[in-house]
N, CA, C and O atoms as CSV, one atom per row, in Angstrom:
chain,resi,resn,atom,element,x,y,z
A,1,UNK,N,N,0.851,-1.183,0.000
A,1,UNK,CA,C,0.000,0.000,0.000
A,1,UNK,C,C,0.892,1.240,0.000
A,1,UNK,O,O,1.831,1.387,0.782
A,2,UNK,N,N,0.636,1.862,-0.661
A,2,UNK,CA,C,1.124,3.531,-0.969
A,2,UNK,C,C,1.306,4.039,0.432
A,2,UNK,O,O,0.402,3.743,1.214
A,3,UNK,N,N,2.576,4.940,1.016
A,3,UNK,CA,C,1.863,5.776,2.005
A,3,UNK,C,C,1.007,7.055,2.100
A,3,UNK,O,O,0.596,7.699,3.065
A,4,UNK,N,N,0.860,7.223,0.545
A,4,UNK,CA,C,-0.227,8.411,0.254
A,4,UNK,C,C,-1.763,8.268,0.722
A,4,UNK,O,O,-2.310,9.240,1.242
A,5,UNK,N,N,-2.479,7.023,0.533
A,5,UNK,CA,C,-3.266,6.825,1.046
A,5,UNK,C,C,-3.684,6.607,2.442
A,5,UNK,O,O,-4.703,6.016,2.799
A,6,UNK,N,N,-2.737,7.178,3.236
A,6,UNK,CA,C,-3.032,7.737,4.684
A,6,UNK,C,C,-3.401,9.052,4.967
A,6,UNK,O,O,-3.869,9.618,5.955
A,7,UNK,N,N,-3.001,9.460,3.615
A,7,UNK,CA,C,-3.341,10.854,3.925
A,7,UNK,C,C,-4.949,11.228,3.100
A,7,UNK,O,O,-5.243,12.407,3.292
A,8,UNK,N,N,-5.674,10.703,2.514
A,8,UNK,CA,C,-7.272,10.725,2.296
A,8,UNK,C,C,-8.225,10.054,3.412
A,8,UNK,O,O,-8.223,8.936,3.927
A,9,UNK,N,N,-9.099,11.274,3.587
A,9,UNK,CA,C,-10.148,10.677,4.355
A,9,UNK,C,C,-10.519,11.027,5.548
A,9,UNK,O,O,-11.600,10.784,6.086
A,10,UNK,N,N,-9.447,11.713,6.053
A,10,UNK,CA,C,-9.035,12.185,7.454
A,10,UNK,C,C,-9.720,13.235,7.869
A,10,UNK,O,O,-10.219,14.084,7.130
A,11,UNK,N,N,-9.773,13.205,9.255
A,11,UNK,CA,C,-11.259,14.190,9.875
A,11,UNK,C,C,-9.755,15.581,9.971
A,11,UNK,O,O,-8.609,15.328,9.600
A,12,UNK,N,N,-10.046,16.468,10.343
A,12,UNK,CA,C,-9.711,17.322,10.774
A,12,UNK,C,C,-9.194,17.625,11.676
A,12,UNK,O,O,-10.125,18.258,12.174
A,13,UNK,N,N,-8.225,17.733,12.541
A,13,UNK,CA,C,-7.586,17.804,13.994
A,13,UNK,C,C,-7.109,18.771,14.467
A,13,UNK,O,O,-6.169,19.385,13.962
A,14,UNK,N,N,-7.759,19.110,15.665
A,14,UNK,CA,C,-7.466,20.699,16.190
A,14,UNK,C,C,-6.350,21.497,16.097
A,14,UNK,O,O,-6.411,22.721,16.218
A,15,UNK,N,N,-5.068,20.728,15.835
A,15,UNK,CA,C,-3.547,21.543,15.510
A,15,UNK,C,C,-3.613,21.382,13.992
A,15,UNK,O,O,-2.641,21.794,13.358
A,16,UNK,N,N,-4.510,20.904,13.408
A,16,UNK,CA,C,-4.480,21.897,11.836
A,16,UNK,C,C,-4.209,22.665,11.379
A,16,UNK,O,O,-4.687,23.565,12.069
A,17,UNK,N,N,-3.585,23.214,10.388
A,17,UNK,CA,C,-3.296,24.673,10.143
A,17,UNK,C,C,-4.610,25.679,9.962
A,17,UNK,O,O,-5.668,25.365,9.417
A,18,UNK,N,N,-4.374,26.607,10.388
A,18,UNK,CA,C,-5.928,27.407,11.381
A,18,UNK,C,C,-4.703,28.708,10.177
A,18,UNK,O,O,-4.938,29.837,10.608
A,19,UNK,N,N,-3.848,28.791,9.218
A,19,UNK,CA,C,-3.679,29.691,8.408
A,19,UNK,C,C,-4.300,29.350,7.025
A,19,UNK,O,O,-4.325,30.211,6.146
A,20,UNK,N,N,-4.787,28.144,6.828
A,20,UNK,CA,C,-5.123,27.534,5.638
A,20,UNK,C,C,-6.125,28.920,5.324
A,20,UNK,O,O,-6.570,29.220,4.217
A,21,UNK,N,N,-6.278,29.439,6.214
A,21,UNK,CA,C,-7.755,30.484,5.159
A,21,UNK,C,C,-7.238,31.634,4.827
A,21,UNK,O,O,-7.821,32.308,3.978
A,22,UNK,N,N,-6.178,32.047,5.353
A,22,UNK,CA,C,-5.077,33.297,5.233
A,22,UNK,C,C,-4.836,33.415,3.591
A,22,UNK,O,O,-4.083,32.638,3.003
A,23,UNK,N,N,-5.211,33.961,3.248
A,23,UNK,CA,C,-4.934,34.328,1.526
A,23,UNK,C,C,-3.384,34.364,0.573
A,23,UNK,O,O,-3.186,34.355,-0.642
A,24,UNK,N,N,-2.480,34.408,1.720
A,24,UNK,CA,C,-1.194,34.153,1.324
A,24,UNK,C,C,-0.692,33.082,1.845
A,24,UNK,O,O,-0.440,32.786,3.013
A,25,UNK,N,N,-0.494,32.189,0.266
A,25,UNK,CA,C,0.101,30.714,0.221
A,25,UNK,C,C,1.734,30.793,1.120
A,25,UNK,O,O,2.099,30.108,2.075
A,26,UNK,N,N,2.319,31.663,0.540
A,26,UNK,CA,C,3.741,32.141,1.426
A,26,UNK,C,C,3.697,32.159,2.692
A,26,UNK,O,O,4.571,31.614,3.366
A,27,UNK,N,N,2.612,32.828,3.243
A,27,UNK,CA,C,2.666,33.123,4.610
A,27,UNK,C,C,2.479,31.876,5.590
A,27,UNK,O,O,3.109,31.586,6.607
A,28,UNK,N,N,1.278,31.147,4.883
A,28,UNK,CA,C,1.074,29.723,5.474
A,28,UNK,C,C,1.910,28.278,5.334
A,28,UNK,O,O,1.759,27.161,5.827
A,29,UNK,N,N,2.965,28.938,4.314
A,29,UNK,CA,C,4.083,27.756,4.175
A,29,UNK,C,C,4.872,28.106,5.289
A,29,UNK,O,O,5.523,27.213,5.831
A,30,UNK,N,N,4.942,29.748,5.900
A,30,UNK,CA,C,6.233,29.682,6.349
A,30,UNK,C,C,5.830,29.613,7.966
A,30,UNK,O,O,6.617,29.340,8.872
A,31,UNK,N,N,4.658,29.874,8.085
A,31,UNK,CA,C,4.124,29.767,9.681
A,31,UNK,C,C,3.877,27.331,9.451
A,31,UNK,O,O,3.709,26.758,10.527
A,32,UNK,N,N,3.890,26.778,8.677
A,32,UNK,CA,C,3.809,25.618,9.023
A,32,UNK,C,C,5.680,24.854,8.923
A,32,UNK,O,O,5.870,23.684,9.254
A,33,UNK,N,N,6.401,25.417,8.616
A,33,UNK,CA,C,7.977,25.414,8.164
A,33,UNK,C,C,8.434,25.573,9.755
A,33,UNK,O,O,9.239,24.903,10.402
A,34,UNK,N,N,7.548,26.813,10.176
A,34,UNK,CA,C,8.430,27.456,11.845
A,34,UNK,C,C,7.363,26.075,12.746
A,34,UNK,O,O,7.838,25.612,13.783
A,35,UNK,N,N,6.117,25.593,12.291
A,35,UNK,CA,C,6.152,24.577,13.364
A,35,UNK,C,C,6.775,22.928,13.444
A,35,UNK,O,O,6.686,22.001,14.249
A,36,UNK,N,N,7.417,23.151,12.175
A,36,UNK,CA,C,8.295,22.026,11.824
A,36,UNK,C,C,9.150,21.814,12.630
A,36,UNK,O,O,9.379,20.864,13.380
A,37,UNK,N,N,9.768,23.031,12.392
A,37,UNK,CA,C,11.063,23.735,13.356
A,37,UNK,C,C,10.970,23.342,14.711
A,37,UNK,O,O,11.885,22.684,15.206
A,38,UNK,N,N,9.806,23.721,15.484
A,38,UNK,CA,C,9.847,23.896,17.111
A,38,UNK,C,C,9.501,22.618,17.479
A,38,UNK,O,O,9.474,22.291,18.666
A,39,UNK,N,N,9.086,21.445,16.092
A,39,UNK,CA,C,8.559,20.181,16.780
A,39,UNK,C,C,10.008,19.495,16.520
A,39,UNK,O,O,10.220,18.430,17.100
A,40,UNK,N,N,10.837,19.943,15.833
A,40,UNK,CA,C,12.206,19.106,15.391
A,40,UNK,C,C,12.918,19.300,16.420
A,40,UNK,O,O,13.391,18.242,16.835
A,41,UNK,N,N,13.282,20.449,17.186
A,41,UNK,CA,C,13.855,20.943,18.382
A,41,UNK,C,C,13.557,20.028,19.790
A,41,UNK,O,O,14.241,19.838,20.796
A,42,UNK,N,N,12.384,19.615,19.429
A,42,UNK,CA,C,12.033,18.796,20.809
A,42,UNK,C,C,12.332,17.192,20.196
A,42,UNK,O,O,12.881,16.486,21.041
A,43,UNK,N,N,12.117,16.640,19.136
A,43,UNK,CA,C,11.849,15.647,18.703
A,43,UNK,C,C,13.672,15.224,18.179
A,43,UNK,O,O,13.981,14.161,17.640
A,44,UNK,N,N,14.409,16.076,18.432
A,44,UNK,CA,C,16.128,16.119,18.322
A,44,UNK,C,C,16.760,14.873,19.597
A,44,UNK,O,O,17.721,14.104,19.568
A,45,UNK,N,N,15.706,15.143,20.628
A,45,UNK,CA,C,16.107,14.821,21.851
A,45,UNK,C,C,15.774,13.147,21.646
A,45,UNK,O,O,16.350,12.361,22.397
A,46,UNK,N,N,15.044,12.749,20.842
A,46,UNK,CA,C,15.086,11.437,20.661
A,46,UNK,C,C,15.827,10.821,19.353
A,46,UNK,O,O,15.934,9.635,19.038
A,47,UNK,N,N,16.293,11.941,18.705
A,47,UNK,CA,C,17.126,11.557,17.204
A,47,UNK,C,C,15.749,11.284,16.406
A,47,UNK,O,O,15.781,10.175,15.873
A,48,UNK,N,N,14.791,11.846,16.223
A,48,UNK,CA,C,13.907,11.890,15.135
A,48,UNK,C,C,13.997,13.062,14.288
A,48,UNK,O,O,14.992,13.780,14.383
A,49,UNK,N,N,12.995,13.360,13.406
A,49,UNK,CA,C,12.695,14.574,12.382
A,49,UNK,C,C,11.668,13.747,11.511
A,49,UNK,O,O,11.544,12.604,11.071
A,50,UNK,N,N,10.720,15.461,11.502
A,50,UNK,CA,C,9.673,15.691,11.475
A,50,UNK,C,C,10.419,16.034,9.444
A,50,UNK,O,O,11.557,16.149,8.989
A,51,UNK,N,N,9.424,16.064,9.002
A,51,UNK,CA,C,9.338,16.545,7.443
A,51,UNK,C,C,8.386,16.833,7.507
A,51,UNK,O,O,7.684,16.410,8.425
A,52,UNK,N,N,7.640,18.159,6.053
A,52,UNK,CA,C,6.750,18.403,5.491
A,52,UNK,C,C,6.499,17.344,4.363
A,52,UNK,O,O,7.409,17.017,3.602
A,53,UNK,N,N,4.977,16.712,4.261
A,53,UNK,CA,C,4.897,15.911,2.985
A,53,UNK,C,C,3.547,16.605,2.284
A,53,UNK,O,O,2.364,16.349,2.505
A,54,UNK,N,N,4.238,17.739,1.202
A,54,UNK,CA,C,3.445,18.135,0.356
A,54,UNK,C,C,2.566,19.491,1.162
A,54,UNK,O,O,1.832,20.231,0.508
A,55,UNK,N,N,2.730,19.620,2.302
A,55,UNK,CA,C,2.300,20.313,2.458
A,55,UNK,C,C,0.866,20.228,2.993
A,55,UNK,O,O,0.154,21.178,3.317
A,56,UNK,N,N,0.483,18.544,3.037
A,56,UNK,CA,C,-0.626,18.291,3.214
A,56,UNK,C,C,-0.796,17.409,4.955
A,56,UNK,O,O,-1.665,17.305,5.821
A,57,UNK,N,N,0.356,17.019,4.770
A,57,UNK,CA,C,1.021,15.726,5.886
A,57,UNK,C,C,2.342,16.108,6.271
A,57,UNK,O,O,2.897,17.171,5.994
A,58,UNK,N,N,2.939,14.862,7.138
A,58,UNK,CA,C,4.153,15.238,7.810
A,58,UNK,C,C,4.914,13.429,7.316
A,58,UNK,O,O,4.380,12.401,6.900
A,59,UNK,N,N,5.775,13.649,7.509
A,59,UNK,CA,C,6.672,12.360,7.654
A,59,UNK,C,C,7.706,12.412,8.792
A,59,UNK,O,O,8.582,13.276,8.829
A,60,UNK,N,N,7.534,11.242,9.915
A,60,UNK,CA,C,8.409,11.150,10.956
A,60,UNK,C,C,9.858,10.253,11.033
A,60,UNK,O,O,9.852,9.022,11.012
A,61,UNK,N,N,10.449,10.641,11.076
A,61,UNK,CA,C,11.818,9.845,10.624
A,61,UNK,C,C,12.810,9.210,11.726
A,61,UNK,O,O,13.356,9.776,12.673
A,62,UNK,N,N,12.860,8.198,11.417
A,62,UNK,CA,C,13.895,7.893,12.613
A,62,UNK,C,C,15.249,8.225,12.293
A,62,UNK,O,O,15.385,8.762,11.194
A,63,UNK,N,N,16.548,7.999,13.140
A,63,UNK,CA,C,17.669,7.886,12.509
A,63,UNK,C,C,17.999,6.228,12.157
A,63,UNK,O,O,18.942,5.822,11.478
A,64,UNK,N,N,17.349,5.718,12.567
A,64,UNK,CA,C,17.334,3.865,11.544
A,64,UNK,C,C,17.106,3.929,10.407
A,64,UNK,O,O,17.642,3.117,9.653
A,65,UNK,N,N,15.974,5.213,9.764
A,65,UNK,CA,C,15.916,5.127,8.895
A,65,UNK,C,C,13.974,4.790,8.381
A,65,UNK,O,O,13.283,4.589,7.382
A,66,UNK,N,N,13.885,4.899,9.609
A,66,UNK,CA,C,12.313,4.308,9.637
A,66,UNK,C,C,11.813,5.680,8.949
A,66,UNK,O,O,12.478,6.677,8.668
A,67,UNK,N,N,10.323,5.405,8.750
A,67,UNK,CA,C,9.725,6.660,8.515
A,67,UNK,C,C,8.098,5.863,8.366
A,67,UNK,O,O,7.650,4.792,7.956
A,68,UNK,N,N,7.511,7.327,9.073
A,68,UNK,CA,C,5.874,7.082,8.813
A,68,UNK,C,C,5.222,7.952,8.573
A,68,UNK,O,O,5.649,9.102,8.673
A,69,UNK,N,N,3.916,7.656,8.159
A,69,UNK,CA,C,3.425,9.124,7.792
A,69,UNK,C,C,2.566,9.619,8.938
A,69,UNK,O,O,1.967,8.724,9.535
A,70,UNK,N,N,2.346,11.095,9.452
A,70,UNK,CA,C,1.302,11.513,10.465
A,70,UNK,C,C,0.356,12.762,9.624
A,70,UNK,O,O,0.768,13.557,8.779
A,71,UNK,N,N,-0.996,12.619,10.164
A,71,UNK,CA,C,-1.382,13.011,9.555
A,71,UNK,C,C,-1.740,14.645,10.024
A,71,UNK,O,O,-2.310,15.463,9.301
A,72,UNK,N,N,-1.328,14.847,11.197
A,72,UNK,CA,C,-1.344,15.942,11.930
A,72,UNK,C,C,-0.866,16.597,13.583
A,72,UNK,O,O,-1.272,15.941,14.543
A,73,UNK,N,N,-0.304,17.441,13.776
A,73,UNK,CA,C,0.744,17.083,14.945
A,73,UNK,C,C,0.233,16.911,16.742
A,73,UNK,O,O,0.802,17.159,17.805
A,74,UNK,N,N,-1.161,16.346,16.361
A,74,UNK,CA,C,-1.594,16.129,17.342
A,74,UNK,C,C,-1.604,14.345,17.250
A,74,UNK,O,O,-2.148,13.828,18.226
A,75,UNK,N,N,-1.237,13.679,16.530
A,75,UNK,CA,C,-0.841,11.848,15.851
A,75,UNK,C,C,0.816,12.076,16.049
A,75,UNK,O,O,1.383,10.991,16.173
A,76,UNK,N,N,1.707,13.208,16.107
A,76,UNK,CA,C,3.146,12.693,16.493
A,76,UNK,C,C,3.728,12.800,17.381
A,76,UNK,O,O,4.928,12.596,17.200
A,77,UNK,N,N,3.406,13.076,18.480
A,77,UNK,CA,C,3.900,12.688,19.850
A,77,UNK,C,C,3.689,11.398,19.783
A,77,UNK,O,O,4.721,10.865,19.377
A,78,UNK,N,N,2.578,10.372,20.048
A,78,UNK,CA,C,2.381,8.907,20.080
A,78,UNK,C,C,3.158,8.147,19.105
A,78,UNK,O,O,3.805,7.187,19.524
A,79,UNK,N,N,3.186,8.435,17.881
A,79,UNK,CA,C,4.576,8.002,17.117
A,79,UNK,C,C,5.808,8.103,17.676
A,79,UNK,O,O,6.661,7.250,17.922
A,80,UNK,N,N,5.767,9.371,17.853
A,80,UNK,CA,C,7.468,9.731,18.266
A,80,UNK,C,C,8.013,8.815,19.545
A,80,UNK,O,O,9.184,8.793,19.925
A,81,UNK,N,N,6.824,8.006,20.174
A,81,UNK,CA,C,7.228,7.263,21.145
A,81,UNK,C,C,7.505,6.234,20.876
A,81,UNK,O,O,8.587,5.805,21.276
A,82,UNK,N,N,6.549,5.317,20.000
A,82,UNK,CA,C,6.726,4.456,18.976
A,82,UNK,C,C,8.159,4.199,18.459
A,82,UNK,O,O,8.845,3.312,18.967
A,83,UNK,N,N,8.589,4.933,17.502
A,83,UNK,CA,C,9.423,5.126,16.780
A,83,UNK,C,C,11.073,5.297,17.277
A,83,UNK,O,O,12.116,5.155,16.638
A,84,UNK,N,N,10.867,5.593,18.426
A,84,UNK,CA,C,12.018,5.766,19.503
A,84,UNK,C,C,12.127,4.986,20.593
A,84,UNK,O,O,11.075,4.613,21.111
A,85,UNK,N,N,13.263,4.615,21.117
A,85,UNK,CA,C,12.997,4.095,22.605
A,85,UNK,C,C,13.358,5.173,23.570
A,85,UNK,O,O,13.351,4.803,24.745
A,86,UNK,N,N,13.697,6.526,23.334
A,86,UNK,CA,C,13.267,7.679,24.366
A,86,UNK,C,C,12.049,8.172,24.422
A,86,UNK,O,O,11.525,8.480,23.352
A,87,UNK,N,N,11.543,8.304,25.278
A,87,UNK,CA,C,9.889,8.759,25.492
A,87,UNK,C,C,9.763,10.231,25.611
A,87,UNK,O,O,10.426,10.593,26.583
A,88,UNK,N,N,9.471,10.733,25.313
A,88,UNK,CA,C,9.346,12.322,25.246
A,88,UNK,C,C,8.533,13.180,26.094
A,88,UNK,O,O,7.581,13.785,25.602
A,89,UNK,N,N,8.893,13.307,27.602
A,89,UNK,CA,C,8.042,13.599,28.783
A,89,UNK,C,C,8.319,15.475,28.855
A,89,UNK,O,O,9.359,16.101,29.058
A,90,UNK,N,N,7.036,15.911,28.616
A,90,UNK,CA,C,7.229,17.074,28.261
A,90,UNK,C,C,8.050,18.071,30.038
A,90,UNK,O,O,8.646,19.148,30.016
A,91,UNK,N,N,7.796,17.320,31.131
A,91,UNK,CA,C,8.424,17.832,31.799
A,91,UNK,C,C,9.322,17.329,32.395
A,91,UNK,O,O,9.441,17.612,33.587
A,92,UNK,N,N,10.499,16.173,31.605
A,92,UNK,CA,C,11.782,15.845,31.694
A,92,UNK,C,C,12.778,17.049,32.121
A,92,UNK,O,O,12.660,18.033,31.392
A,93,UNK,N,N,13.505,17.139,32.909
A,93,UNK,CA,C,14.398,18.327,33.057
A,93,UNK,C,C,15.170,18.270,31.885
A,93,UNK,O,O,15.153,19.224,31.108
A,94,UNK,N,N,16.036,16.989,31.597
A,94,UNK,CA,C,16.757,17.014,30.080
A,94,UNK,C,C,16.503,17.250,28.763
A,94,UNK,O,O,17.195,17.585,27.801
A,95,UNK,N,N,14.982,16.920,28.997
A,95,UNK,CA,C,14.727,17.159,27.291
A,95,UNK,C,C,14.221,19.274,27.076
A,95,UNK,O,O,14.290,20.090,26.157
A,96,UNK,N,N,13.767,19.294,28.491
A,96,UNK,CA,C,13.726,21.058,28.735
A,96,UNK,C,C,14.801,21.762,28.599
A,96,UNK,O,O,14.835,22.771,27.895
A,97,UNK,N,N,16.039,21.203,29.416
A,97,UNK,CA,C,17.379,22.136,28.378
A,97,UNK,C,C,17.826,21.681,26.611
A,97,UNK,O,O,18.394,22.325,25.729
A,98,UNK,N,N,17.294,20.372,26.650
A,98,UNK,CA,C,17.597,20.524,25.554
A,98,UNK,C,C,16.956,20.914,24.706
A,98,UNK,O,O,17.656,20.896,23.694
A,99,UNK,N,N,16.193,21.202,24.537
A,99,UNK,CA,C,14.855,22.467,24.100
A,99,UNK,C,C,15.425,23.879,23.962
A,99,UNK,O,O,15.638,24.447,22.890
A,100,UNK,N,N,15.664,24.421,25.308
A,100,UNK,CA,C,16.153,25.455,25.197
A,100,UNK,C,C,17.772,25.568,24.408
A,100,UNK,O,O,18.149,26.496,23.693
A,101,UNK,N,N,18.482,24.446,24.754
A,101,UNK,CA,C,19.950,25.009,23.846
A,101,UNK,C,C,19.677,24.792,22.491
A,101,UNK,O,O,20.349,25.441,21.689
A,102,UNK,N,N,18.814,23.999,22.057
A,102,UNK,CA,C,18.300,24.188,20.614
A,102,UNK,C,C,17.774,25.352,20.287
A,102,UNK,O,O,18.150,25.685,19.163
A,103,UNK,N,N,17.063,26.118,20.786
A,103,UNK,CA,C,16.467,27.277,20.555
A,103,UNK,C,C,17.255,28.603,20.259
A,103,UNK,O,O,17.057,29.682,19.700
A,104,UNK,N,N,18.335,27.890,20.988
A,104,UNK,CA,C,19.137,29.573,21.749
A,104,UNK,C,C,20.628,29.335,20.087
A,104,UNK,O,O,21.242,30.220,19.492
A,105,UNK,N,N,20.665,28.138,19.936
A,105,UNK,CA,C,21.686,27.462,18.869
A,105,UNK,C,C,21.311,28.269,17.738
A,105,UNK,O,O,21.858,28.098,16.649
């Protein structure tokens, strides 16, 4: 099976892009690019990355080499746990600096 066909069919999910109605295609590439960004920064801490797919979807990547598709970034935290054997506890003290020295980098 294709992994394109994960991406038809799908309800809508509250971290959707809420710029999709914004009239500039530019503007909404680059506000979904910067949340790429701030989910890669956290998702560093387990050696993953996040991709844009098409603009429609995301692709989650391991450094094995794995990859899956999500269909919105409220589906990649539960992957990202999946996909890793670090768990991603949003109030880890380690993964909070490492948050921040990514940020500040």
């Amino acid at each position: 099976m294709c992994g394109l066909c994960g991406t038809f069919g799908i309800e809508e999910h509250w971290t959707v892009d809420k710029t999709a109605v914004a009239p500039d295609p530019a503007y909404r590439r680059r506000e979904r690019f910067r949340r790429i960004a701030q989910a890669n920064r956290i998702l560093s801490f387990s050696r993953l990355k996040l991709e844009d797919f098409q603009g429609a979807s995301y692709v989650l990547c391991s450094a094995t080499g794995k990859q899956e598709m999500v269909s919105d970034l409220g589906a990649l935290w539960q992957l990202a746990d999946t996909l890793s054997s670090v768990r991603l506890d949003p109030l880890d003290p380690a993964l909070l600096r490492h948050v921040q020295q990514a940020a500040s980098a």
